[in-house]
C-alpha positions, 0 to 999 in steps of 0.5 A: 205481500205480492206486487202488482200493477193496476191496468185498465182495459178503458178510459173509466173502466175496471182496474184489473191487477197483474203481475209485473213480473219485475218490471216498474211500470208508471201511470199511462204506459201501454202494456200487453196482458193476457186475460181471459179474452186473450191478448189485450191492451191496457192502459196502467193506471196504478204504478207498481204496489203491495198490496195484500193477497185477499185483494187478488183474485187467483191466479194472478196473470202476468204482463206479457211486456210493456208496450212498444210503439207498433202495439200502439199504432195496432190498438189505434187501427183498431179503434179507428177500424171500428167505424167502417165495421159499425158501418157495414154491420149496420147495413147488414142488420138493415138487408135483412130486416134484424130487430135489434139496435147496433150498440159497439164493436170491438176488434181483439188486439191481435185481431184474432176476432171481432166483437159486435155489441147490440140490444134487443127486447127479445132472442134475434138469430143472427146466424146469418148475420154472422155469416155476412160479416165473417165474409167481408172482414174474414175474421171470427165474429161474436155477437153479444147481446147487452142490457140498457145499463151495459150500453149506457156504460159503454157509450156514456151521455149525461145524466138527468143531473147534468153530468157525465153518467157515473157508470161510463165516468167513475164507477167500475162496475154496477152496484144493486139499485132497489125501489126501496132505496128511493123509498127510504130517501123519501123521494118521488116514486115517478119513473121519469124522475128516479130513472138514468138515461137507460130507463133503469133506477139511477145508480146515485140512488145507492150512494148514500143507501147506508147512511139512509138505511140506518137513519130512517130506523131511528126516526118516529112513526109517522102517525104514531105519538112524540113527545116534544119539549112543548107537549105531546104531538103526532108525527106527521113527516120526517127529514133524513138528511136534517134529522128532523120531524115535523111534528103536530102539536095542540097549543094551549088556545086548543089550536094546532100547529106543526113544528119541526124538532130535532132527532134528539128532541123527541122522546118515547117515540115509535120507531120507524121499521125497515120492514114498512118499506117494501119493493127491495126487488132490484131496479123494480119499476113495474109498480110505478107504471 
């Protein structure tokens, strides 16, 4: 099996694998890389390993060297340099009355261009605005516009839950949110409710989707007749998590009561549908507002 090293190109970013060519890297040493960006630093983030040859994606690169101390103050100047570039590019956009939300900047390593991140409701032409700042940094620059999730990603803020959002925390890239996987966990359809900090369908939603999925098959038709180990009853909701129905019962005075009884309680019960649940289109909020 080939060996490879992992390499981040962020704090909680993606991990890319690459060949060390014979060299032992460890955790948190600097190495330069050629991608498909060109010359980036990276940080490692799994020392050498095996693993197998379905788990790289052809070709593999090759880490150009281990970083030494010069290319670690060039990747700070870079970083520290962002300010001044988020500064003027915002002064910029503000002369010449853009329609868009300046978001992040990024220098290539080498510095042989200028990245410059931003979100918009619609197209902007910025040719203009390219013109001015390739004039004052004298570099290549490339606007590139993102959407609501890439730029919560990039910036990171805390999330409805309280805690660092997962996509800028832990998750190296975005997983298909759907309306239907709310749907299925029974949880409240209101927007404010089921939207992270981008105003998209939060990530978490996806988690534990596939436990759902299939347990929400097993579950009675709400509506539809159960029998209990105390008579035949409706059903009137159920619990996913717990596994338990709320059940509708006639007592033998010929009142009602409702009781809760266990999954594996309940007999000759109509089964739950995934067909029932609609709205599988991703991150659709449409139909809430």
């Amino acid at each position: 099996m080939p060996v490879v090293v992992g390499i981040r190109f962020n704090n909680k970013g993606k991990i890319y694998y690459f060949d060390p060519r014979g060299e032992n890297f460890s955790e948190g040493d600097g190495a330069i890389v050629n991608t498909a960006k060109g010359i980036e630093y990276g940080t490692v983030a799994l020392p050498n390993k095996e693993v197998r040859d379905g788990d790289i994606v052809a070709p593999l690169k090759s880490v150009e060297r281990r970083a030494t101390k010069e290319d670690e103050e060039n990747y700070k100047r870079n970083i520290e340099d962002k300010v001044y570039v988020l500064e003027t590019t915002l002064e910029k956009i503000r002369a010449r009355n853009l329609v868009m939300k300046l978001v992040d900047a990024e220098y290539a390593f080498d510095r042989s261009k200028l990245v410059i991140f931003f979100t918009a409701a619609g197209r902007v032409d910025f040719r203009e605005l390219v013109k001015d700042l390739a004039a004052i940094f004298k570099i290549r620059i490339e606007l590139r516009q993102i959407y609501e999730r890439d730029e919560a990603k990039m910036l990171g803020a805390l999330a409805p839950c309280g805690r660092p959002c997962c996509c800028k925390n832990h998750l190296p890239e975005f997983e298909r949110v759907s309306i239907k996987m709310a749907k299925i966990q029974g949880l409240s359809l209101n927007p404010q409710k089921i939207s992270g900090i981008c105003g998209r369908l939060m990530c978490c939603l996806a988690y534990e989707n596939a436990y759902y999925k299939e347990t929400f098959k097993e579950m009675p038709k709400v509506g539809t007749n159960a029998v209990t180990p105390d008579g035949e009853g409706i059903v009137e909701a159920n619990d996913i998590l717990r596994q338990t129905s709320k059940i509708k019962i006639r007592l033998a005075d010929g009142t009602f009561d409702i009781r809760n009884y266990k999954l594996k309680e309940l007999k000759n019960t109509v089964k739950q549908s995934e067909r029932e649940i609609t709205g599988d289109e991703d991150d659709e909020l449409k139909e809430l507002e």
